[in-house]
C-alpha positions in Angstrom: 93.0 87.4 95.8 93.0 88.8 99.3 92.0 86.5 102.3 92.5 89.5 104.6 88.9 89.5 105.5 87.7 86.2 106.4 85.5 85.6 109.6 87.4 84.8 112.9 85.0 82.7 115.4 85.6 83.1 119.2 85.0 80.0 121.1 84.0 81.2 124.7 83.9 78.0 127.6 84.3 77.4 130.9 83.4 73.5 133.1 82.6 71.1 131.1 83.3 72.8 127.7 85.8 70.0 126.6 83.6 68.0 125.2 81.6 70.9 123.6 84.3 71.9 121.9 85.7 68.9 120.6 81.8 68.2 118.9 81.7 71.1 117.7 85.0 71.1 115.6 84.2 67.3 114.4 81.7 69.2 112.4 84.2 72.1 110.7 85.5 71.6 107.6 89.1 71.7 107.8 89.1 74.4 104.6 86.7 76.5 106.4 88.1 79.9 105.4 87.7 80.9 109.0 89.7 81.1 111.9 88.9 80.2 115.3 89.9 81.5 119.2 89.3 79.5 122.3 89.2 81.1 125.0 88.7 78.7 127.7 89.2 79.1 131.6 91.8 77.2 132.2 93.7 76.1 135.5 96.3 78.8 136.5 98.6 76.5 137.8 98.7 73.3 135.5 99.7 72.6 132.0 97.0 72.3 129.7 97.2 69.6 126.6 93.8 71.5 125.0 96.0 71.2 121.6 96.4 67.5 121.7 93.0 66.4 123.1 91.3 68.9 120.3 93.5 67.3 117.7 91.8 64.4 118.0 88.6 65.8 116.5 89.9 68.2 113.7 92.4 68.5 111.0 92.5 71.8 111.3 95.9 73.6 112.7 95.8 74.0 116.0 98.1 76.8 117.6 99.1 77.9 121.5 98.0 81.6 120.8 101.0 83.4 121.0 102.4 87.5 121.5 101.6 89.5 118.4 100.8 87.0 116.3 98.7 86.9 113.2 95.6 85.0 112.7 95.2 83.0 109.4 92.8 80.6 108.1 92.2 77.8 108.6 93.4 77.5 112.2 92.6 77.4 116.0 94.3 79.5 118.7 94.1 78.0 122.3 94.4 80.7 125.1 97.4 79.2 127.2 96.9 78.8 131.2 97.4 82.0 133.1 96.8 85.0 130.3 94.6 86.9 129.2 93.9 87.5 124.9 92.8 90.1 122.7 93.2 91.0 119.3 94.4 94.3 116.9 94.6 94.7 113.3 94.0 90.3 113.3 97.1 89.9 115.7 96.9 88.3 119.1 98.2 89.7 122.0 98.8 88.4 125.4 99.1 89.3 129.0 99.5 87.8 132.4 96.6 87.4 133.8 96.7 89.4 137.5 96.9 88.3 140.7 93.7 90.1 141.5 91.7 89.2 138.4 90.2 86.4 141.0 86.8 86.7 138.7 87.9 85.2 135.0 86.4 87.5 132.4 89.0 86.3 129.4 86.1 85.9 127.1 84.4 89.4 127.5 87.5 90.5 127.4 88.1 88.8 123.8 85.3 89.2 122.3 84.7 92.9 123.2 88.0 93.3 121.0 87.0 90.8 118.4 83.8 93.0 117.7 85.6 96.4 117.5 88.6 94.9 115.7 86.6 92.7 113.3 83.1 93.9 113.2 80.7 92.1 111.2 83.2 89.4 110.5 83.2 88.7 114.3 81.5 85.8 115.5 81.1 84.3 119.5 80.1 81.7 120.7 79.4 80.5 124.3 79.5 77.2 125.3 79.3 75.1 128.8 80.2 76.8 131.7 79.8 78.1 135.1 79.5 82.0 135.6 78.7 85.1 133.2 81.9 85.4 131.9 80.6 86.4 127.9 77.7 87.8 128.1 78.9 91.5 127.8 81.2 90.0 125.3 77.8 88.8 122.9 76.1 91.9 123.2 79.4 94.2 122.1 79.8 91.4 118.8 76.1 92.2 117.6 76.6 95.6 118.4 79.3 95.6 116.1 77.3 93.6 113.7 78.7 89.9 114.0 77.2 86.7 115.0 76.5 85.1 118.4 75.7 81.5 119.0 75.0 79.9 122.4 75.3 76.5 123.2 72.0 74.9 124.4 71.7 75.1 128.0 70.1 71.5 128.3 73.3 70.1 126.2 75.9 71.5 128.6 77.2 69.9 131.6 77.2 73.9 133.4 74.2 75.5 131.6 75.3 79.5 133.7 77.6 80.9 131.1 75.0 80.2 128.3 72.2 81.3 130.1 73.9 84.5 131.1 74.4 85.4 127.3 70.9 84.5 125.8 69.6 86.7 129.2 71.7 89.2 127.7 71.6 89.5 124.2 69.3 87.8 121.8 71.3 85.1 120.1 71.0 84.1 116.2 71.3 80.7 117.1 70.6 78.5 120.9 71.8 74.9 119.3 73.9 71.5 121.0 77.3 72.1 119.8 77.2 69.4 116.6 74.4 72.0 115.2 76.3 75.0 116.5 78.8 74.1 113.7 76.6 73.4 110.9 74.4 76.2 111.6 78.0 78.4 111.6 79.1 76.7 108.6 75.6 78.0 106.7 75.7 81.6 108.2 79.0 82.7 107.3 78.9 80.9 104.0 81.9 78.4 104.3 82.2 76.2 101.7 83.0 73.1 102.3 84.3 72.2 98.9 86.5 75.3 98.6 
């Protein structure tokens, strides 16, 4: 049986998405059948431990995204400090992010590949965070025919991010994070006794 097409879940989050994040994955199943992409704004300068504070709150695999490499099930990629992601054909790829890119736009830049590379399989979600960064992102994955989710904007600590996406597109679900992932777990069908 072919697991080539299962969903792969972008997890888009600026200040204060830390502890977003690590509700939300206390409340995947570790056999999801998905995969999952955060795509955090990170310091440019400073080591991130995302991986081991994440690791904490799922048994899921947890990966540094890395160069041409292939997304399976079943596990999380973390965008490392300083780069910027997209995807191809389910691979990752990675560049330095430029000197002049002073306005961090990683997650439109993600999901707008995620939507043309996975289509209706494609599914983002915005969480805490200051700025717009994902809100063109949103409107290219429903374009495309996958999912968006927005974290409430009363639950975050910086409500801007998800209030730029529901401005901008019309999201299937506006939930705290703990309902983000059961809501996710009900709309893409994962079974958690798989």
């Amino acid at each position: 049986m072919s697991h080539s097409n299962f969903y792969i879940v972008g997890v888009g989050a600026s200040a204060g998405g830390y502890q977003a994040i690590w509700e939300f994955f206390s409340n995947i199943p570790p056999d999801s059948g998905a995969a999952f992409v955060i795509v955090q704004h990170l310091n440019r300068e400073y080591r991130s431990i995302a991986d081991k504070l994440l690791a904490k709150h799922t048994s899921l695999s947890i990966y540094w995204a890395q160069h041409n490499q292939p997304v399976e099930m079943n596990a999380v990629y973390i965008l490392p400090e300083n780069k910027v992601i997209t995807i191809r054909n389910r691979h990752l790829y990675l560049r330095k992010r430029l000197p002049d890119e002073k306005i961090n736009l990683t997650v439109d830049i993600f999901f707008e590949s995620l939507a043309r590379d996975v289509k209706e399989k494609a599914v983002g979600i915005i969480m805490s965070g200051l700025g717009s960064d994902g809100a063109h992102g949103v409107q290219a994955i429903h374009h495309y025919g996958g999912h968006v989710m927005v974290q409430e904007p009363n639950s975050t600590v910086f409500n801007s991010m998800p209030k730029m996406a529901i401005n901008a597109d019309s999201p299937d679900f506006i939930l705290p994070p703990a309902s983000l992932a059961n809501a996710l777990v009900k709309c893409i069908g994962i079974n958690i006794n798989s």
